[in-house]
C-alpha positions as CSV (number, residue, x, y, z in Angstrom):
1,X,-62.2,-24.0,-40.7
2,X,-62.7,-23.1,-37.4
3,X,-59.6,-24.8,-36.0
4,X,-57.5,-22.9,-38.7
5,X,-59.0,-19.8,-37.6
6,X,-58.4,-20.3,-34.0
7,X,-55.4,-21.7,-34.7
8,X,-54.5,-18.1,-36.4
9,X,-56.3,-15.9,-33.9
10,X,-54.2,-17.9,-30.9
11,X,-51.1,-17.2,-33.4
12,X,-51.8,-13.7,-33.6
13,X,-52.0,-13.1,-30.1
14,X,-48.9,-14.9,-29.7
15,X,-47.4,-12.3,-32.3
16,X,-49.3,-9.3,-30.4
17,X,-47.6,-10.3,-27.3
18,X,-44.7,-11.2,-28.6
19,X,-44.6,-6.9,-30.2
20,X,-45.6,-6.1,-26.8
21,X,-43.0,-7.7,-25.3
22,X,-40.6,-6.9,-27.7
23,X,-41.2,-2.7,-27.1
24,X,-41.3,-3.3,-23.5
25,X,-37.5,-4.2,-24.2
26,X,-37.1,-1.8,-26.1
27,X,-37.9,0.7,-24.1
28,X,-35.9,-0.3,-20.6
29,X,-33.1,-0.7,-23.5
30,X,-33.1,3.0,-23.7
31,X,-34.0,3.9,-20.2
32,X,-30.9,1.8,-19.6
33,X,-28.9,3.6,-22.1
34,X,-29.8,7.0,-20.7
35,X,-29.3,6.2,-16.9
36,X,-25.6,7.3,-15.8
37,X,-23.6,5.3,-13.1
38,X,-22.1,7.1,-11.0
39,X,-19.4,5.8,-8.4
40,X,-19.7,7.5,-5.2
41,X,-15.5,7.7,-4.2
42,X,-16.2,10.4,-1.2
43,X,-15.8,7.3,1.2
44,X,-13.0,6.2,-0.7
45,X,-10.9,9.7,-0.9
46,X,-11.4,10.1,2.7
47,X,-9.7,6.7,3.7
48,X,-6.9,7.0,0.9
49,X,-6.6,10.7,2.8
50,X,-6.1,9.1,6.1
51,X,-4.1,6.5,4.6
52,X,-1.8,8.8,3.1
53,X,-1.3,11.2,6.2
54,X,-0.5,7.8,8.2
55,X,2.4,6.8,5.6
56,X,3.3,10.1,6.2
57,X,3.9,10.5,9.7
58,X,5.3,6.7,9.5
59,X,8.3,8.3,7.1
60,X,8.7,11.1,8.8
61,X,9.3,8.6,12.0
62,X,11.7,6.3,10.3
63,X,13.4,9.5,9.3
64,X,14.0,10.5,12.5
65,X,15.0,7.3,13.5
66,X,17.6,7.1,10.9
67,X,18.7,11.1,11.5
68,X,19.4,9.5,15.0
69,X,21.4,6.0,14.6
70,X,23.7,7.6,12.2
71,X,24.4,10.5,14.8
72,X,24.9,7.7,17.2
73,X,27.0,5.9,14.8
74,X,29.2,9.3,14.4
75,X,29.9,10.0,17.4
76,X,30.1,6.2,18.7
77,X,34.0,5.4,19.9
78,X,34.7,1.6,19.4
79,X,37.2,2.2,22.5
80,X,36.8,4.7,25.4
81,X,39.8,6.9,26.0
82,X,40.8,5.7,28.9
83,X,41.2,2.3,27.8
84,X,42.8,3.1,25.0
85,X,45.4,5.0,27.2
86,X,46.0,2.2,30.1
87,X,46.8,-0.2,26.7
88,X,49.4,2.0,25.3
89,X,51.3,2.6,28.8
90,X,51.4,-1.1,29.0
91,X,52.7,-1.6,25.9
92,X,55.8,0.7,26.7
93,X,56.2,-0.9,30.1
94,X,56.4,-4.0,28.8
95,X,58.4,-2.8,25.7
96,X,60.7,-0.9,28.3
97,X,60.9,-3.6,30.9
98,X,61.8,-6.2,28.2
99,X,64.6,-4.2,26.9
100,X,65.8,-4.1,30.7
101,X,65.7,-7.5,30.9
102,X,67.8,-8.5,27.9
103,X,69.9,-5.5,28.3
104,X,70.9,-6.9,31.8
């Protein structure tokens, strides 16, 4: 008998333990259910700021860059003036001088 009855005094302070450990759960359960996470993005915001003034002022860059080639491109001349002008006075002297010639 006495085996049995430590047998059921060690199983009841298995069970005892095992409540104890069981509410000790239970109760960081609910602590954990109650606690609220909360991200702190003040960090975040500040560099997605800075981020988004750099984009910014990159845009604004290319714009100008782009306001500036096409006004190049406008007012670009494949051929200068001049050039143009010496090519067509040869052209008629040649025409000119090869009419004299078979003319002759």
């Amino acid at each position: 008998m006495t085996k049995l009855e430590e047998l059921t005094a060690l199983l009841v302070n298995e069970i005892d333990d095992f409540k104890n450990g069981v509410e000790n759960l239970e109760k960081i359960n609910d602590q954990i259910k109650d606690t609220k996470i909360k991200m702190d993005l003040s960090e975040y915001k500040t560099m997605i700021y800075s981020h988004q003034k750099e984009m910014a002022s990159h845009l604004k860059a290319i714009e100008r860059f782009e306001n500036r080639f096409n006004n190049k491109i406008i007012q670009a001349k494949i051929y200068p003036t001049w050039a143009v002008i010496v090519f067509i006075v040869c052209i008629v002297v040649t025409v000119v001088l090869a009419s004299y010639m078979f003319l002759k």
